[in-house]
C-alpha positions in Angstrom: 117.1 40.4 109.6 115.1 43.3 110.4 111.6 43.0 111.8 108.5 44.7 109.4 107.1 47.5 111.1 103.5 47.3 111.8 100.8 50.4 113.1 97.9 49.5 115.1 95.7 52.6 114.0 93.0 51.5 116.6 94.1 48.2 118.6 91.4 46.0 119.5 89.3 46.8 123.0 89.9 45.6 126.5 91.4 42.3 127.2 91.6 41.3 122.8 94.4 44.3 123.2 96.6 41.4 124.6 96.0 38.9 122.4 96.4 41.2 119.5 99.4 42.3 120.6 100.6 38.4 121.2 99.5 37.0 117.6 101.4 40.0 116.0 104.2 39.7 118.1 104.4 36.0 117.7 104.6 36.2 113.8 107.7 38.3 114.4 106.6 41.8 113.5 107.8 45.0 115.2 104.6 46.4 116.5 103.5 50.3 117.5 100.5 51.0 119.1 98.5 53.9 118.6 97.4 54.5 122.4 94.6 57.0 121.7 91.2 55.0 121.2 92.9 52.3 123.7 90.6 52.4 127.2 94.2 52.8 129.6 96.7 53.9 127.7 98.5 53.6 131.2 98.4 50.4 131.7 99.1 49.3 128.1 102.4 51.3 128.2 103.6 49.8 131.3 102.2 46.2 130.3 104.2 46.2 126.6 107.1 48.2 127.2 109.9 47.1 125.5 108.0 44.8 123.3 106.2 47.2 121.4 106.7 50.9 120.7 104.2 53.4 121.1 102.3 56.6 119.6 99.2 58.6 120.7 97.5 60.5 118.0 93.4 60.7 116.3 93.8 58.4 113.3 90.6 60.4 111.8 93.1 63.6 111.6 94.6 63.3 108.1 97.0 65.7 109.1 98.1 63.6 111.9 98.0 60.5 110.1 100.4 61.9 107.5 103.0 62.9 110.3 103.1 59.6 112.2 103.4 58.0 108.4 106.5 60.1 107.8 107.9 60.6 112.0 111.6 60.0 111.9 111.5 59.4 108.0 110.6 55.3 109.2 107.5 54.7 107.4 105.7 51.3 108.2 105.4 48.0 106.1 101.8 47.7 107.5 98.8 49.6 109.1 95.7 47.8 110.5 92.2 49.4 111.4 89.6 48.1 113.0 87.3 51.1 112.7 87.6 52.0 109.3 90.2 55.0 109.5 90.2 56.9 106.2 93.2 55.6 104.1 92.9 57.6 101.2 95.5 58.7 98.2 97.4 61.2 99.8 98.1 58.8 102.7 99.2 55.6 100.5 101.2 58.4 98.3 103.3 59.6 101.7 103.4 55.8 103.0 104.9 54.4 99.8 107.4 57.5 99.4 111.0 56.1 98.4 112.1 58.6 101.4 111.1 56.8 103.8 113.1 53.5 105.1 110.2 51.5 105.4 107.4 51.7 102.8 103.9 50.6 103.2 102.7 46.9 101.6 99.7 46.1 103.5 97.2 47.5 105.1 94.6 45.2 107.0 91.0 45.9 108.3 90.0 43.6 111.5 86.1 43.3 110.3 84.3 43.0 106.6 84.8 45.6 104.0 87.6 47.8 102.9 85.3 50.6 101.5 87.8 53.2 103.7 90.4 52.4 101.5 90.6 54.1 98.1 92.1 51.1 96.5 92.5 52.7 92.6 95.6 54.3 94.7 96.6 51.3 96.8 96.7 49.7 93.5 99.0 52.0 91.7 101.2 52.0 94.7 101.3 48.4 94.8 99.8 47.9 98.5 98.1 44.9 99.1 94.4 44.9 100.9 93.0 42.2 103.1 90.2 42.2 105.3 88.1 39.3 107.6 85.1 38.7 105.9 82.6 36.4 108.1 84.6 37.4 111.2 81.3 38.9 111.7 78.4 37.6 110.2 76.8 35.7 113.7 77.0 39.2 115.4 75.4 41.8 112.8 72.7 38.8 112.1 71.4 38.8 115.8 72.0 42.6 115.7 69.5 43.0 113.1 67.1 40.9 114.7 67.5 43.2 118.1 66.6 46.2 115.8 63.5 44.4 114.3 62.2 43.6 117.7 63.5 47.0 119.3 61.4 48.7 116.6 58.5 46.2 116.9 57.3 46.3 119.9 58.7 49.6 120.7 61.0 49.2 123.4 62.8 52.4 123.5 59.8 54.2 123.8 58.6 52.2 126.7 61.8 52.4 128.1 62.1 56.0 128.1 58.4 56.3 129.6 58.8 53.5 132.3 62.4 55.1 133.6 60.2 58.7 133.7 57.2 57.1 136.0 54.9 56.6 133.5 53.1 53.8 133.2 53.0 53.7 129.0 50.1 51.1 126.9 50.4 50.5 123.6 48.0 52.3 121.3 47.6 49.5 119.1 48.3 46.1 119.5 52.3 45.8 118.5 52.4 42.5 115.3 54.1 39.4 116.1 57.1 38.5 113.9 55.2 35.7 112.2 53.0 38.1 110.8 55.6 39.6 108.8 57.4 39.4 105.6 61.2 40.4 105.9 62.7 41.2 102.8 66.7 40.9 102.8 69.1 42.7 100.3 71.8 40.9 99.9 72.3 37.2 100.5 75.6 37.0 101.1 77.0 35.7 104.7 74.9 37.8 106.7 72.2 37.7 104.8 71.9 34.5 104.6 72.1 33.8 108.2 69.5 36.6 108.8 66.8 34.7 106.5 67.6 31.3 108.1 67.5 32.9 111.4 64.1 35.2 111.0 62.7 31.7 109.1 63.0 30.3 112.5 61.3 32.8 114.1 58.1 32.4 111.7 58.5 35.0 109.2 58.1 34.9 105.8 61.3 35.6 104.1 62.4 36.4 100.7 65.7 38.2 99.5 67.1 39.8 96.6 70.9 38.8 95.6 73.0 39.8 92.3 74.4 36.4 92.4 72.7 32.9 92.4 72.7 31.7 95.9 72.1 28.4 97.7 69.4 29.7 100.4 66.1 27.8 101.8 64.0 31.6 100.7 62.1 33.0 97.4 64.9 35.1 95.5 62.9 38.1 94.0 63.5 39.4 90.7 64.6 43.3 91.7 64.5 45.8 94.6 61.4 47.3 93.6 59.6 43.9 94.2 60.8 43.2 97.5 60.6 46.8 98.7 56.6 46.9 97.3 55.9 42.9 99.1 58.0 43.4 102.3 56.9 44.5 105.6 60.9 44.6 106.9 63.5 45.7 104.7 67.4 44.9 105.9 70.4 45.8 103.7 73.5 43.9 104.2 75.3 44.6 100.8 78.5 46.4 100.4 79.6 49.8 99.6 80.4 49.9 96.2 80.1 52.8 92.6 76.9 50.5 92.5 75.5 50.3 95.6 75.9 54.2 96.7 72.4 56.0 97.5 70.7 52.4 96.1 68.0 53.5 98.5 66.7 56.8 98.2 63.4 59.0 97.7 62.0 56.6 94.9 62.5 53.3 96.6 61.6 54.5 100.0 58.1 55.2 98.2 57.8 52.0 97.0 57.7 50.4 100.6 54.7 49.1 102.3 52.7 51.1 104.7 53.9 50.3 108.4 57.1 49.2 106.8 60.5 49.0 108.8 64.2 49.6 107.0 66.8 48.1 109.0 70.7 49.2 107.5 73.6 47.4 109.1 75.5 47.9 105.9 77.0 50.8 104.9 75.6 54.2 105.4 75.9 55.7 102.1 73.7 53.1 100.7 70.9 55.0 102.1 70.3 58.5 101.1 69.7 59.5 104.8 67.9 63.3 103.9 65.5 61.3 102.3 65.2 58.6 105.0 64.2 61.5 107.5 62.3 63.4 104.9 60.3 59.8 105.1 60.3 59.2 108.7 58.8 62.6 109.2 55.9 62.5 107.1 53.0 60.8 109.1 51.4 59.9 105.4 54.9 57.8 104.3 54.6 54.1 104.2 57.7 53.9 106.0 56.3 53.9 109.6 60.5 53.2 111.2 63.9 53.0 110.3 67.1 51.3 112.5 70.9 52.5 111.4 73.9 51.4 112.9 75.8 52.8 110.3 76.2 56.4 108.8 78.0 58.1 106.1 79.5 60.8 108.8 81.0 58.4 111.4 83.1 59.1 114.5 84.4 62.5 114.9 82.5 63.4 111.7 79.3 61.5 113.0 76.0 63.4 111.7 73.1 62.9 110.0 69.6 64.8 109.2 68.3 61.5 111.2 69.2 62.7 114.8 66.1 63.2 117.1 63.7 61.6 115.3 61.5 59.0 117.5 60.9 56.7 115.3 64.4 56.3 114.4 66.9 53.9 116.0 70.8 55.1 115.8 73.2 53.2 117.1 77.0 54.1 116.6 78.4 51.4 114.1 78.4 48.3 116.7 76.7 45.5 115.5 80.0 43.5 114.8 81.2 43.8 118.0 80.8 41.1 119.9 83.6 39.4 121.9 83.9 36.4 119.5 83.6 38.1 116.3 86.2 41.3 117.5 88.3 37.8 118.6 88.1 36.6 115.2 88.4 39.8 113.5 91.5 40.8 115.2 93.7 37.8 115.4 92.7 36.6 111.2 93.4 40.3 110.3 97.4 39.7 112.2 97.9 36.1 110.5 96.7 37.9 107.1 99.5 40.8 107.3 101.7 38.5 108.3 101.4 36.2 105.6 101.3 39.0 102.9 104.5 40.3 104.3 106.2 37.0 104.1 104.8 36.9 100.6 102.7 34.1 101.2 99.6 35.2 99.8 97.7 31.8 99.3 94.2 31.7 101.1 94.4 35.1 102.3 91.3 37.1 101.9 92.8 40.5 99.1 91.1 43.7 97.5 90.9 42.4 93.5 92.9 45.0 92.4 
């Protein structure tokens, strides 16, 4: 019986390449690897040869995504991302074509949220989506709490003046957590985690959620009240019709002055013109802002936010820590393998 065909669009980094490659190997799939985000492409080639197969183009080009979809007239039974490639309808249209031998079933995302996938399409196509929700939660939870401090007691900025000789004091006295009142939106599995955590600490905490929830916080009644009664603002919601531009000119208004927004989520659920448009007016109550995530990512990455100093980018890593890339990677293999061997029971799918 033939082997499904699997494409790792972005493999996972460093030594979790291996034990990628064994867990999909192990479930009996026939396994190419993209080559070009891997760190030694070299290396991977002579280490797999002969187990896998191998291809080297940017998974971001739609161009070039099409052609690998339709090289040799194969096609694939699966694709997995890790980064969030763009899998849109003119992709799922050329990876289901009845030309090809092999048509797509599954695609899988090692990490939480399939918002790169337009799943109206998938749908009609009849691919299944899965993802690892929680792979992740420990890791953007602490992340969070690095930006909160970062911005806090103004590390960067100390940072930068301590490296250039300068021997930088505070001009005011920098607040202690415990004098603060974080206000989370969305109490899901990393926000939950996040209000028990910062609890810990000695803030206050209090959190807005859409559904009732089991956590040891005040729930508020809407966004406007936690954004007017919190000092610290951090979004962990996903990217849905709902929650696109959720925070924009208006809300940003409503925030305290010397307020902080923190957005690990996803970066269209902040209208980022109007973030800067906020962080540069000395008169807004928003005194800081930390994103790790944009709506322009990777070779698209910009954002009206760049140089501003009392902004903190970071390029879309809070997930990645060693333990939850682990998790991420080898749950995201068992649930393509199980889809493909159409057993579908407790695997984490897209609601079609």
């Amino acid at each position: 019986m033939e082997r499904a065909r699997i494409l790792l669009l972005d493999a996972a980094p460093g030594d979790l390449l291996a034990r990628e490659l064994e867990r999909l190997l192990g479930h009996g799939l026939a396994v190419t690897l993209n080559l070009r985000r891997v760190a030694d492409p070299a290396g991977a080639r002579a280490a797999w040869a002969g187990r896998v197969g191998f291809t080297d183009f940017d998974a971001f080009d739609a161009s070039a995504l099409l052609a690998e979809i339709g090289r040799d007239g194969l096609g694939y039974h699966a694709v997995k991302s890790r980064a969030g490639v763009p899998l849109r309808a003119a992709f799922l249209a050329a990876a289901t074509d009845a030309a090809l031998t092999h048509r797509l079933r599954v695609i899988g995302r090692a990490g939480a949220g399939t918002d790169h996938v337009d799943s109206v399409a998938a749908a009609r196509h009849g691919i299944t989506i899965t993802h690892t929700p929680g792979s992740n939660t420990n890791a953007v939870a602490e992340f969070a709490l690095a930006q909160l401090l970062a911005l806090t007691r103004d590390l960067a900025a100390h940072n930068e003046a301590a490296h250039g000789g300068n021997w930088r004091a505070p001009t005011a006295p920098a607040v202690e957590l415990s004098e603060l009142t974080l206000g989370v939106v969305g109490l899901g599995r990393i926000g939950s985690v996040l209000a028990e955590r910062a609890t810990s600490l000695g803030m206050a905490v209090q959190g807005l959620s859409r559904r009732p929830v089991e956590v040891p916080v005040p729930v508020v009644p809407s966004l406007a009240a936690l954004l007017t009664t919190s000092d610290v603002v951090s979004l962990h919601l996903p990217l849905t019709v709902r929650t696109q531009g959720l925070i924009g000119k208006a809300e940003l208004a409503l925030m305290r002055p010397g307020s902080i927004l923190l957005n690990t989520a996803r970066g269209a659920i902040v209208d980022e013109q109007a973030l800067a448009d906020a962080l540069r007016d000395p008169s807004h109550p928003l005194a800081a802002a930390a994103v790790d995530t944009f709506e322009h990512e990777h070779a698209a990455f910009a954002s009206p936010l760049f140089g501003l100093p009392n902004a903190l980018l970071t390029p879309h890593v809070a997930g990645m820590t060693k333990n939850a890339m682990a998790t991420a990677a080898l749950h995201c293999a068992d649930h393509i393998a199980a889809l493909l061997a159409d057993r579908p029971d407790g695997v984490p799918v897209v609601a079609r």
